[in-house]
N, C-alpha and C positions, 0 to 999 in steps of 0.2 A: 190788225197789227202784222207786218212784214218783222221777218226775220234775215239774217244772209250769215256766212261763214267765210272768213279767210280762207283762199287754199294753198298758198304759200306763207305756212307760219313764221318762215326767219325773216320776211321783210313786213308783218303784221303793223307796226309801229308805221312803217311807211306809206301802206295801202289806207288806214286811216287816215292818214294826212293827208292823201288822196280824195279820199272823198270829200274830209271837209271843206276842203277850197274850191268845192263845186257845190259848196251849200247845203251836204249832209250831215242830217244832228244822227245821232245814235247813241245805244247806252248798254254797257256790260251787259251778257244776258247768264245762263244757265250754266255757261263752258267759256273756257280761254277765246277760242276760233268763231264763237259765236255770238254776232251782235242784235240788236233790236231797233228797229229804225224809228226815229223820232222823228224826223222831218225829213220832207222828200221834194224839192222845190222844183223837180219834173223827175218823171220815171226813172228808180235803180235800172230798170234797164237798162237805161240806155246811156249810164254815166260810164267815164271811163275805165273805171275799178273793173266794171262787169263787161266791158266791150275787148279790156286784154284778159279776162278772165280770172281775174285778180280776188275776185270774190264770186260768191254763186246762191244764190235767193232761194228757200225754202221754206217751207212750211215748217211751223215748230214743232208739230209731232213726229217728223220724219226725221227729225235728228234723233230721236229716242232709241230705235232700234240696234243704231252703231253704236253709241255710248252704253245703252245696256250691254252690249256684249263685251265691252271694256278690252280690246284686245290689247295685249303689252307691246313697248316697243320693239321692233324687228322682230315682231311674230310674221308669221303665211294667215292668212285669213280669206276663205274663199266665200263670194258672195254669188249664189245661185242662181237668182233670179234678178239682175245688177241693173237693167235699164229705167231712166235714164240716165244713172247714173250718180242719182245726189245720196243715197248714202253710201254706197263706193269712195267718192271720193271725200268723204268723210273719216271712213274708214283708213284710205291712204294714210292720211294726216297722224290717225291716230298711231299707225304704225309707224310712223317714218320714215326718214329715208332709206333704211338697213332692212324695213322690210316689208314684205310683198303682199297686193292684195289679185287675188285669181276674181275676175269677173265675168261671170258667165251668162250669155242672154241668146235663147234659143231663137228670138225671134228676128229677120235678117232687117228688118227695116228698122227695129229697135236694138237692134246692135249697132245700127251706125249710127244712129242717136248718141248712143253711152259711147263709143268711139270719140266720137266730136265732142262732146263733154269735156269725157275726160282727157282729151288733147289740147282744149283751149285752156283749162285749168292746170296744164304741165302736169300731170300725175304720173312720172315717169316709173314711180314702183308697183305701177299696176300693168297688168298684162290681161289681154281679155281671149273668151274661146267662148262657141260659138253650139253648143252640144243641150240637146235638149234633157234638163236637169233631171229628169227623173232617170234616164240612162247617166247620168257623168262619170266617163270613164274613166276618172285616175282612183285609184283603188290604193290609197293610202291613209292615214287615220289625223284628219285636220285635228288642231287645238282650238279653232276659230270657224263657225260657222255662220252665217247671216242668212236666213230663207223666208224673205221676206216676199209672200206665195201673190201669185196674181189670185184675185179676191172679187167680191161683190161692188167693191167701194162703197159700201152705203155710208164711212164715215166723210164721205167726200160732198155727201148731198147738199153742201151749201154752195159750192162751187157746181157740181153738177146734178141739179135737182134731180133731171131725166133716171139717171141712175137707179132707181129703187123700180123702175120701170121695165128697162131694157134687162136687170138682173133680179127678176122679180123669184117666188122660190120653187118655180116649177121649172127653172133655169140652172139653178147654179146646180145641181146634181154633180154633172161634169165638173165642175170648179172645186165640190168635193172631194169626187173620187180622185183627179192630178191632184189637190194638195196632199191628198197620207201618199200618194205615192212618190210626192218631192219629201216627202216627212221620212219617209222609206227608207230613199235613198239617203238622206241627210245624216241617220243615225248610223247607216251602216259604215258611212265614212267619218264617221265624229270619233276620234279618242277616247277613252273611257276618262280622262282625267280635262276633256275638253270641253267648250261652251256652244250651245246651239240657240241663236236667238229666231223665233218662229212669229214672227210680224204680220199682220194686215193693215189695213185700210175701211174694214167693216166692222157694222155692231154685230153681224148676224149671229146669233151660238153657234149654227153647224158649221160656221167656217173657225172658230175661234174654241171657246172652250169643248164642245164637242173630241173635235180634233187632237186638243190635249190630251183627254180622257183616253181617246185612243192610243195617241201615241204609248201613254204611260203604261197601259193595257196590252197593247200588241208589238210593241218595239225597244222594250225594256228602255225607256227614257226613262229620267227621274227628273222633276221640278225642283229648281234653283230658286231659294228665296233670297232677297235683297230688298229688305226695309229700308237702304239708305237711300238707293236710286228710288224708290217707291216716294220717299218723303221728300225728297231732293227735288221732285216734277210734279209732286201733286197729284198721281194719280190714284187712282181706285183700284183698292187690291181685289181680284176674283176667286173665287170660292174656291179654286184650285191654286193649292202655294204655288206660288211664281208664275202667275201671272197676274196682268196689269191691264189697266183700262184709263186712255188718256180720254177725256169725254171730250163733246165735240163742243167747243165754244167761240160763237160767232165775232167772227173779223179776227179768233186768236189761233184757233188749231183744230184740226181736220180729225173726226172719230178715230182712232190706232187702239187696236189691240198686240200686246207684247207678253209673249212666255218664254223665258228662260229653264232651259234643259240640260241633261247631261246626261251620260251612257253609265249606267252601275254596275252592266255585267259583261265583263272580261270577255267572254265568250264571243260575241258581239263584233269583238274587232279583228282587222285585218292586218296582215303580216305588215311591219314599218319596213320592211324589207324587199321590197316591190319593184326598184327602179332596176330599169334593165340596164345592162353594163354597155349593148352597142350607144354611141350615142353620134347624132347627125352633125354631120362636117359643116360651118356655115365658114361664108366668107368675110373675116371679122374686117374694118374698118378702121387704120387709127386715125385716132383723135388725139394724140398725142401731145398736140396745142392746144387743147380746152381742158378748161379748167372744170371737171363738174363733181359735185358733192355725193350726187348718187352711184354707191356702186354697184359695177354693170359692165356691159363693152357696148361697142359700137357694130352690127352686121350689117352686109349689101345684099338685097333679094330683088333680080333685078336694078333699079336703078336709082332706086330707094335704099333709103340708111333708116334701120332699127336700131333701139335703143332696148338691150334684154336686160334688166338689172338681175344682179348675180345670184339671189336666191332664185330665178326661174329655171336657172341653168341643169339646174338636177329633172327636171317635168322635159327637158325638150324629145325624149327620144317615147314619150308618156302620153303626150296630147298634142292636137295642135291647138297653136295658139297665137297670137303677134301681141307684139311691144306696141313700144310708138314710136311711128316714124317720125324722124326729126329734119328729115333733109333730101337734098338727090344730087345725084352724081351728074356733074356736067363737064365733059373730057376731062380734066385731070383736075377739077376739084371738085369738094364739097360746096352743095348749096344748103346752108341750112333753114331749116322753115322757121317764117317771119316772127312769128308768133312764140319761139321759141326763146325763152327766160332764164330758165334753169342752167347752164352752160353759158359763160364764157370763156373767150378767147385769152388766153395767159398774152401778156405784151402789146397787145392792140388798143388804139386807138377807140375812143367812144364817144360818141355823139350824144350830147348832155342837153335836155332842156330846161331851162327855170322858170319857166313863163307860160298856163296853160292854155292862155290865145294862140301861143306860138306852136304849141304841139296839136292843138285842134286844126290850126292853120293845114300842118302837113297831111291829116287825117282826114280835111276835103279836099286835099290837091292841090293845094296853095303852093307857089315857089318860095323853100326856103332854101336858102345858097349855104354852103360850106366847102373847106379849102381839103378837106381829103378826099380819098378816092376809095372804092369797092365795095365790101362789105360788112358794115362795121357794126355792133350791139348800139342800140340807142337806150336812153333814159330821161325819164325825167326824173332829176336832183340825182337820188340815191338808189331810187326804184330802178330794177331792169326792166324793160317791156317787151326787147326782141329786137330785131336784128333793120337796117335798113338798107338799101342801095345807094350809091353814091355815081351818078353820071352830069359828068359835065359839069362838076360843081353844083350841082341840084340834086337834095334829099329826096329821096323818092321810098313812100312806103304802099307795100300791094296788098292791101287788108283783104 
């Protein structure tokens, strides 16, 4: 059984109607943003919903760890360990537009994974850094944490049999000692009044309740119970309050273990007081003709345009880190990238499709003619999809 999640919730209604007219059944699942696929008449991947990023295919235990942490709207929520990205931008969503998710992925080939992710799914309130999580330098006390630790995978072995092989347990040692030391770090920047969700991917105990036991032992954690999430998913409560066991059940959801935490003793935390007063000069960009919902500005680094949304603005002089680029400068204007939904143009003209042969048309290259000129947002119906060129009276899209 496939699962997928909208990642732009205010055109939800629209992106369904998307799919169906391409012959997708599906049916309310667990959460608002997340469906259950019932019929698939060729691969979600390769439909349109998933090719402008409009939606994003998961596993269903992978949704668990963002929803346990419940974070409220236009909270900061920092995900530690973030690649590739799908409960990231999970998390977006749950935050909204007003607020921020820090995503962090030490490793360079798996950052530009979660990058391109989270870029084709517009998750403009996320910002990523690049810092190996067990040092994470910003020294302030989160309300929201996700540390969902690299693991054994052995809940993964129906997909990857190999796995209980290549992670067999005179291996994972190392995988032990980095998890308490992202557990480490995780508590010393968790609020005393804040949430820490601690996730795998394996059955094993020493990665999973082990682990607890220590945190709770060595790092003054305390375990968060929640019977309603418990009853609400089905899963298995573990011997230690707050935590959970989604079992592994074939063609529906991949082994996850989930424990919910939180800091008891005061002592524990660090000054909220921390941000330094210098702060770094950038070269803002206006966009003063775009209309966009997320607040934020626009910067140029180089020749490129970032997009910082305004709760990152307090971290800049704190960490490094980048937005998402939305565009480039070409002599005296903005180019915005194609793929780019979230913003439009206040006053301009838009290129509307009604007809999904005609928008497939333009998507292998086909000539379709139109009477305006430049650079205009396209649609189809009501849905935004991005941006297209206009030469010669010929639509021209560069996917």
């Amino acid at each position: 059984m496939r699962y997928f999640r909208i990642t732009t919730p205010k055109y939800k209604v629209q992106i369904l109607d998307f799919l169906t007219e391409q012959g997708f059944e599906f049916s309310p699942s667990f959460h608002p943003l997340i469906f259950k696929l019932e019929r698939e008449p060729f691969l979600l991947g390769s439909s349109l919903a998933s090719y402008f990023g409009l939606i994003y295919i998961q596993d269903k235990s992978s949704f668990l760890p963002a929803l346990a942490l419940k974070p409220r709207k236009g909270s900061v929520v920092l995900d530690l360990c973030a690649s590739p990205g799908s409960k990231t931008g999970l998390l977006a969503s749950l935050v909204g537009e007003d607020g921020l998710v820090i995503a962090n992925e030490p490793n360079k080939s798996r950052y530009i994974t979660l990058v391109q992710n989270l870029k084709r799914c517009n998750h403009l309130n996320v910002i990523t850094t690049s810092y190996k999580a067990e040092n994470f330098p910003l020294n302030i006390n989160f309300e929201y944490i996700l540390l969902d630790v690299p693991c054994s995978g052995w809940g993964t072995i129906e997909k990857n049999p190999r796995v209980q092989h290549i992670w067999n347990e005179k291996k994972i040692s190392n995988l032990i000692f980095l998890q308490r030391k992202l557990l480490a770090r995780a508590s010393k920047i968790l609020d005393t009044n804040g949430v820490l969700v601690y996730s795998t991917c394996t059955t094993n105990k020493q990665e999973n309740e082990e682990q607890i036991s220590w945190a709770i032992d060595e790092l003054g954690l305390t375990p968060i119970e929640d019977k309603e999430f418990c009853f609400k998913f089905k899963l298995e409560e573990g011997k230690i309050k707050g935590t959970y066991k989604v079992p592994m059940v074939k063609g529906e959801s991949q082994g996850f273990f989930i424990a919910l935490l939180k800091k008891k003793d005061k002592n524990f935390l660090l000054s909220k007081n921390g941000y330094l007063k210098k702060k770094k000069k950038l070269d803002e960009v206006n966009f003063s003709d775009f209309d966009l919902t997320y607040p934020g500005k626009f910067f140029l680094f180089g020749k490129k345009v970032f997009f910082l949304p305004k709760k990152a603005m307090k971290f800049l002089s704190l960490i490094s880190f980048k937005g998402m680029d939305v565009g480039l400068v070409k002599g005296k204007r903005i180019e915005v990238w194609n793929r780019l939904r979230c913003i439009e143009k206040i006053n301009l003209n838009k290129i509307c499709f009604y007809d999904l042969r005609e928008l497939e048309k333009l998507l292998q290259g086909e000539q379709i003619l139109a009477e305006e000129k430049g650079i205009l947002p396209f649609f189809y119906k009501d849905l935004p999809l991005g941006w297209v060129k206009i030469r010669q009276n010929r639509i021209l899209w560069q996917g």
